[in-house]
Biopython code that builds the backbone (N, CA, C, O; Angstrom):
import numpy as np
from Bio.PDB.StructureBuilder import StructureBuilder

atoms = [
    (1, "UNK", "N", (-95.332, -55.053, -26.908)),
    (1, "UNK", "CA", (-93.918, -55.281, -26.858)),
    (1, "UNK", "C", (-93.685, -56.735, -26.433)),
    (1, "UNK", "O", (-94.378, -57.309, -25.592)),
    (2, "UNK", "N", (-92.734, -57.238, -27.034)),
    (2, "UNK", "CA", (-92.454, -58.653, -26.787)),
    (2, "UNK", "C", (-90.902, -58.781, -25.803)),
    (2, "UNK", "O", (-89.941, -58.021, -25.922)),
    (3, "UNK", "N", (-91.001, -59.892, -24.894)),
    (3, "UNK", "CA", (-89.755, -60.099, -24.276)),
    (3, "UNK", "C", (-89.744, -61.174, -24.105)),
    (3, "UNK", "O", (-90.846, -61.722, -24.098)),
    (4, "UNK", "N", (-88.476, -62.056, -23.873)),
    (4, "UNK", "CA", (-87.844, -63.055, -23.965)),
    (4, "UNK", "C", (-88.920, -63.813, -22.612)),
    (4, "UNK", "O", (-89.546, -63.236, -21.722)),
    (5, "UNK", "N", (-88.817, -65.087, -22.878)),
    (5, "UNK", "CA", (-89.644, -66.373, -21.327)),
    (5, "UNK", "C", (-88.627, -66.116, -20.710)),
    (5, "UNK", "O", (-87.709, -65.435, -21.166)),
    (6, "UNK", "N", (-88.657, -66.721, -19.383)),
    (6, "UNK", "CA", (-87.556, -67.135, -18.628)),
    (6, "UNK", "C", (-86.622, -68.937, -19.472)),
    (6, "UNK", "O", (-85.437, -69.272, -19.465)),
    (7, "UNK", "N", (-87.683, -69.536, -19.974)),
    (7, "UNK", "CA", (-87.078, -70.693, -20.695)),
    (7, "UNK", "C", (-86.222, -70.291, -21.643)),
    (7, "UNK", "O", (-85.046, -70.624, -21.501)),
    (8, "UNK", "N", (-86.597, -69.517, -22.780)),
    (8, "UNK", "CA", (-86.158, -68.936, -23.893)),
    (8, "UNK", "C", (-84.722, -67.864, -23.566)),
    (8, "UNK", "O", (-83.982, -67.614, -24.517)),
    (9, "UNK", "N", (-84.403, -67.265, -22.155)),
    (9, "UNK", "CA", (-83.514, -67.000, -21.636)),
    (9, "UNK", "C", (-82.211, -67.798, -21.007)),
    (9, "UNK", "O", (-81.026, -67.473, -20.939)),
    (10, "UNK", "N", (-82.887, -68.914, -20.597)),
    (10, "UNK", "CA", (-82.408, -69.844, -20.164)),
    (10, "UNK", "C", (-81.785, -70.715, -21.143)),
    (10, "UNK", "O", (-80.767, -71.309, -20.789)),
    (11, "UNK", "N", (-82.157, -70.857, -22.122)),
    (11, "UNK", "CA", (-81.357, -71.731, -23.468)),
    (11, "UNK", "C", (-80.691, -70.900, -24.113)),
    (11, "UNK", "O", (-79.881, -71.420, -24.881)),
    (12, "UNK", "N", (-80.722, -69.554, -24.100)),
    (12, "UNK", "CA", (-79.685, -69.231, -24.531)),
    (12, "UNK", "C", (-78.457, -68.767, -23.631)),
    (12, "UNK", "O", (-77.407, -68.322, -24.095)),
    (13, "UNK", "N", (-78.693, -68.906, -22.491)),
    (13, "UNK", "CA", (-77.374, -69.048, -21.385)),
    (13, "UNK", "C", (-76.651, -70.311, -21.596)),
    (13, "UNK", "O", (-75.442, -70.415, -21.390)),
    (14, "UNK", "N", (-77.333, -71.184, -21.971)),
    (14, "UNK", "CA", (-76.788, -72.693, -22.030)),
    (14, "UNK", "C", (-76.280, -72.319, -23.498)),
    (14, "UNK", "O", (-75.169, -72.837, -23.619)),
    (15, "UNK", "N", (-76.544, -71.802, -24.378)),
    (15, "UNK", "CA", (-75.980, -72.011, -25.872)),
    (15, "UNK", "C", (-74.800, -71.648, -25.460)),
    (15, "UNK", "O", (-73.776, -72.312, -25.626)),
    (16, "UNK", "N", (-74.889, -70.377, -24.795)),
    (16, "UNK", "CA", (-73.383, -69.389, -24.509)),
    (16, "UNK", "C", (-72.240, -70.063, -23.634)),
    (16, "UNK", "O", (-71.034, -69.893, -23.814)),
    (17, "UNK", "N", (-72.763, -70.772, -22.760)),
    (17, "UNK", "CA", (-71.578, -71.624, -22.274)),
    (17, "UNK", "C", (-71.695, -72.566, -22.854)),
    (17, "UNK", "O", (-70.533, -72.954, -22.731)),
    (18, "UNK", "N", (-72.198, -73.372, -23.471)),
    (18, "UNK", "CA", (-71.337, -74.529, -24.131)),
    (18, "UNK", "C", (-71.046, -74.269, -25.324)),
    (18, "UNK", "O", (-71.061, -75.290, -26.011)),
    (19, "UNK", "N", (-70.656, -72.888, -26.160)),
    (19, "UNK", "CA", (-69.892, -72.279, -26.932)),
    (19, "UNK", "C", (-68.491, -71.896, -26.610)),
    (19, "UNK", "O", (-68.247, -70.761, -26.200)),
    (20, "UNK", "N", (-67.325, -73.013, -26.819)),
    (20, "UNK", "CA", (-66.113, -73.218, -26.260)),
    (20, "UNK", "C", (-65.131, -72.178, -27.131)),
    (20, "UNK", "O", (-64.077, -71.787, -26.629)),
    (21, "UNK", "N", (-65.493, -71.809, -28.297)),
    (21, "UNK", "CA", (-64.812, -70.272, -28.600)),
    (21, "UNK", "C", (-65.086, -69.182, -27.543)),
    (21, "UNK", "O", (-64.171, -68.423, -27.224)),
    (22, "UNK", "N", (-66.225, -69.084, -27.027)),
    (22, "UNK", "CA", (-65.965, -67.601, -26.143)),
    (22, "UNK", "C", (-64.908, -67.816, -25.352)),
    (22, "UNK", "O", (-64.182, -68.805, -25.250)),
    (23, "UNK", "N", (-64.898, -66.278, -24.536)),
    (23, "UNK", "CA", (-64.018, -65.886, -23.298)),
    (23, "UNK", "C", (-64.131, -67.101, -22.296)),
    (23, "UNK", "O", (-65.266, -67.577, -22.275)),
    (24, "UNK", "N", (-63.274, -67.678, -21.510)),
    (24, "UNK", "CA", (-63.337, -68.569, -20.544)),
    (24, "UNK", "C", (-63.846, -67.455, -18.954)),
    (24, "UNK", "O", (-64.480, -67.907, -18.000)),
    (25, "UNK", "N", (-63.445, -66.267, -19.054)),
    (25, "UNK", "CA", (-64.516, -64.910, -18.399)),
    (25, "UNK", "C", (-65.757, -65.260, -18.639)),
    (25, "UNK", "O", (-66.539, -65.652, -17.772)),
    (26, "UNK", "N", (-66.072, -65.106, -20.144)),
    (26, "UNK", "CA", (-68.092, -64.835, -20.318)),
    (26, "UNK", "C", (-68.647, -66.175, -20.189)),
    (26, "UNK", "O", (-69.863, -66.172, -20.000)),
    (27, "UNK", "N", (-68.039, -67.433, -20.245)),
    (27, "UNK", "CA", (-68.638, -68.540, -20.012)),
    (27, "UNK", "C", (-68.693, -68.831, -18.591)),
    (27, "UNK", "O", (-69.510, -69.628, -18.130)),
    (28, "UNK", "N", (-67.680, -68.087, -17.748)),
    (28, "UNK", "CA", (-68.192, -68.267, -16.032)),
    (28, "UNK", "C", (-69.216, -67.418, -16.042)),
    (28, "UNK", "O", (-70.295, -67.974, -15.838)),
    (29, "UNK", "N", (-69.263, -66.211, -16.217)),
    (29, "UNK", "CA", (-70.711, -65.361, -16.165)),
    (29, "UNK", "C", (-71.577, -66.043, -16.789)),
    (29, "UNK", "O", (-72.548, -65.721, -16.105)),
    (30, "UNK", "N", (-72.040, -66.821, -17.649)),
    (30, "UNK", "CA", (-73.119, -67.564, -18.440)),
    (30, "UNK", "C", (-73.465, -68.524, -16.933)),
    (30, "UNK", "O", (-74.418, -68.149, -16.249)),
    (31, "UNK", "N", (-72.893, -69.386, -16.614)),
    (31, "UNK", "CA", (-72.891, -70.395, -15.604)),
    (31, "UNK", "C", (-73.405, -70.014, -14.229)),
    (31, "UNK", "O", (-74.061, -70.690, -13.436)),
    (32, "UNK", "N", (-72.773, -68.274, -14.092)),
    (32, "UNK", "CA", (-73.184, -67.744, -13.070)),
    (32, "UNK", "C", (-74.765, -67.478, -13.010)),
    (32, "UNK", "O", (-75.486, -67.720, -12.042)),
    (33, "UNK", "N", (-75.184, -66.895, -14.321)),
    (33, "UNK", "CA", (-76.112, -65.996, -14.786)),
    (33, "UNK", "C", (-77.663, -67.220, -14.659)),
    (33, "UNK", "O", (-78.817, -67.001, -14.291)),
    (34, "UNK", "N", (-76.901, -68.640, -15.211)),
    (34, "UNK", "CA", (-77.829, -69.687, -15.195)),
    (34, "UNK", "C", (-77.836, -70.409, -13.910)),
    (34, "UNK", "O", (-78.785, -71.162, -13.689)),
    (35, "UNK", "N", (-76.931, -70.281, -13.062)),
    (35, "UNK", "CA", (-77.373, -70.534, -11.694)),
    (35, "UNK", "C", (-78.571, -69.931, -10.839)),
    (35, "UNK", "O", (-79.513, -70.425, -10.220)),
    (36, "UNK", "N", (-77.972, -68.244, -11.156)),
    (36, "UNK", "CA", (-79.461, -67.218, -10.715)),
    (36, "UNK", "C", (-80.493, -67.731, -11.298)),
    (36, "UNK", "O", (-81.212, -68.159, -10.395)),
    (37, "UNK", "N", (-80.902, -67.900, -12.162)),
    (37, "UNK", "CA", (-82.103, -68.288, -12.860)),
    (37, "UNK", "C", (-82.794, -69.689, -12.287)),
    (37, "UNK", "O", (-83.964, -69.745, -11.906)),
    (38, "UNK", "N", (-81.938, -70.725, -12.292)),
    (38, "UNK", "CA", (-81.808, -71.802, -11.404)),
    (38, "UNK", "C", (-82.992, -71.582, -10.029)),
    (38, "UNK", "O", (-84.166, -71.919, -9.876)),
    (39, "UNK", "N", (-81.949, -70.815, -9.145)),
    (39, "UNK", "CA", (-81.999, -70.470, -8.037)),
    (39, "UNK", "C", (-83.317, -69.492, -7.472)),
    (39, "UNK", "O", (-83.795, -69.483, -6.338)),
    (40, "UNK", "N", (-83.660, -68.810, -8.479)),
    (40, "UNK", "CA", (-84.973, -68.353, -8.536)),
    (40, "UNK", "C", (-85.893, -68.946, -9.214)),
    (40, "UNK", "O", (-86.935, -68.723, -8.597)),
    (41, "UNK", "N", (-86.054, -69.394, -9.867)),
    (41, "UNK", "CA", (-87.184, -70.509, -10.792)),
    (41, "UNK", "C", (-86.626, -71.787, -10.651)),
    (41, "UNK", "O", (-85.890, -72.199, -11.547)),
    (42, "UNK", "N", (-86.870, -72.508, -9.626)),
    (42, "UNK", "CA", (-86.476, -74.587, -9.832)),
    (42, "UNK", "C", (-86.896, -74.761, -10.486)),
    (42, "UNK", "O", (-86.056, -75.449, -11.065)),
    (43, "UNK", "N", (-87.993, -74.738, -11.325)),
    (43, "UNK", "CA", (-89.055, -75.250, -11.924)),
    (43, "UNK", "C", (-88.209, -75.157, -13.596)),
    (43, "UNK", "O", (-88.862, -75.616, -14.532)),
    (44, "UNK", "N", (-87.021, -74.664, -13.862)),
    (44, "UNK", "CA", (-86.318, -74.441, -14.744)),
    (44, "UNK", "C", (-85.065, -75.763, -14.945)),
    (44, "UNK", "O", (-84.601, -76.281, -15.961)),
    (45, "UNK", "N", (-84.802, -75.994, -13.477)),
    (45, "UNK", "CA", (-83.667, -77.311, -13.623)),
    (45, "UNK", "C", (-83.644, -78.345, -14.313)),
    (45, "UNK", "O", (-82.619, -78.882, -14.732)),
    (46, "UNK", "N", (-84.848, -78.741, -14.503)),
    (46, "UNK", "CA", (-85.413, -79.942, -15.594)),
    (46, "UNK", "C", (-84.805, -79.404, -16.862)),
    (46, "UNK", "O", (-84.375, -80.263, -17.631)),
    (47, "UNK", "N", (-84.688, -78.153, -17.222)),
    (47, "UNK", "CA", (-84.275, -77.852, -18.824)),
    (47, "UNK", "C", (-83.273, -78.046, -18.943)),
    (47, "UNK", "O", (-83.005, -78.285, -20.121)),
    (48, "UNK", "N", (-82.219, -78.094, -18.110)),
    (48, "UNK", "CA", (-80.608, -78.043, -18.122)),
    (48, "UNK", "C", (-80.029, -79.526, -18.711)),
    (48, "UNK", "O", (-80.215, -80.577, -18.098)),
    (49, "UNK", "N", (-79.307, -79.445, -19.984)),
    (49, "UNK", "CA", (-78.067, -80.293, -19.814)),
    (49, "UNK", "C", (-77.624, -81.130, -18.878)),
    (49, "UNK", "O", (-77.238, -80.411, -17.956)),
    (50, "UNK", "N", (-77.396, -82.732, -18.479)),
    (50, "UNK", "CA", (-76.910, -82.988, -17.440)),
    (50, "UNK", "C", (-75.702, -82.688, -17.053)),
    (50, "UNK", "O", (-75.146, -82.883, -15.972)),
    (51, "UNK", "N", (-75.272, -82.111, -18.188)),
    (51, "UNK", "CA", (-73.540, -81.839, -17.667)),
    (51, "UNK", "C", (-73.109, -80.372, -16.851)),
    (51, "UNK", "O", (-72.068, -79.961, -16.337)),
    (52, "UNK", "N", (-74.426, -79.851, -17.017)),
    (52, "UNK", "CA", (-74.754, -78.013, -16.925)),
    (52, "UNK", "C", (-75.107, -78.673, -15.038)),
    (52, "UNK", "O", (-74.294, -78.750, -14.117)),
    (53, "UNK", "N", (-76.320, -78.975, -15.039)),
    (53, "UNK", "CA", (-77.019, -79.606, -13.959)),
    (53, "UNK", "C", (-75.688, -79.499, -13.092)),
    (53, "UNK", "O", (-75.332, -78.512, -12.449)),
    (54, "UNK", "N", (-75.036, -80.701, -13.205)),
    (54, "UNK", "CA", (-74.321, -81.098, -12.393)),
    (54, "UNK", "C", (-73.012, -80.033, -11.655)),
    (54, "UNK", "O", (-72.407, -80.045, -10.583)),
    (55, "UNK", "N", (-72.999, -79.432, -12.507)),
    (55, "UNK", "CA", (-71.943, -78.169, -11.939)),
    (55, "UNK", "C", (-73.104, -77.353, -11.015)),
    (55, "UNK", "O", (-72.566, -76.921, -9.996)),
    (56, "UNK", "N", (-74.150, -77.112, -11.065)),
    (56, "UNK", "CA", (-74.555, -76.434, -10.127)),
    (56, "UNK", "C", (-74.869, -77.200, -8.444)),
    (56, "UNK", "O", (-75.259, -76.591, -7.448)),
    (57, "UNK", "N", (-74.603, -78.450, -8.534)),
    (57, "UNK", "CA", (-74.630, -78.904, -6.945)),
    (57, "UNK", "C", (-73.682, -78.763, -6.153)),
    (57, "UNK", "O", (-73.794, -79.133, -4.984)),
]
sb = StructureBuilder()
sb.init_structure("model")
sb.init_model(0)
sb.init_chain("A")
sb.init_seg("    ")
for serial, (resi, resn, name, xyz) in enumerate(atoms, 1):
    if name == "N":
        sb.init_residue(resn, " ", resi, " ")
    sb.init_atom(name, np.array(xyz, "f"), 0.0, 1.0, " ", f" {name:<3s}", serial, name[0])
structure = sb.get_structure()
């Protein structure tokens, strides 16, 4: 059985918020969702957008 990386999870949290048609709701949960990820794996912050980055300080 195959499952998603944590990287490969992680880019697609970033696709989902900087997809400015969604819900302005599901794009705070995206932001939220990529903070957790953040916050448990640092080793992930390097992948982020600087514009993504910067909302999480």
């Amino acid at each position: 059985m195959y499952v998603a990386s944590l990287p490969d999870i992680l880019r697609g949290k970033v696709w989902a918020y900087s997809d400015e048609a969604r819900r302005k709701s599901k794009r705070q949960k995206d932001l939220s969702d990529i903070m957790r990820l953040v916050e448990a794996h640092p080793e992930l912050r390097s992948q982020l957008p600087l514009q993504i980055a910067s909302q999480l300080d």
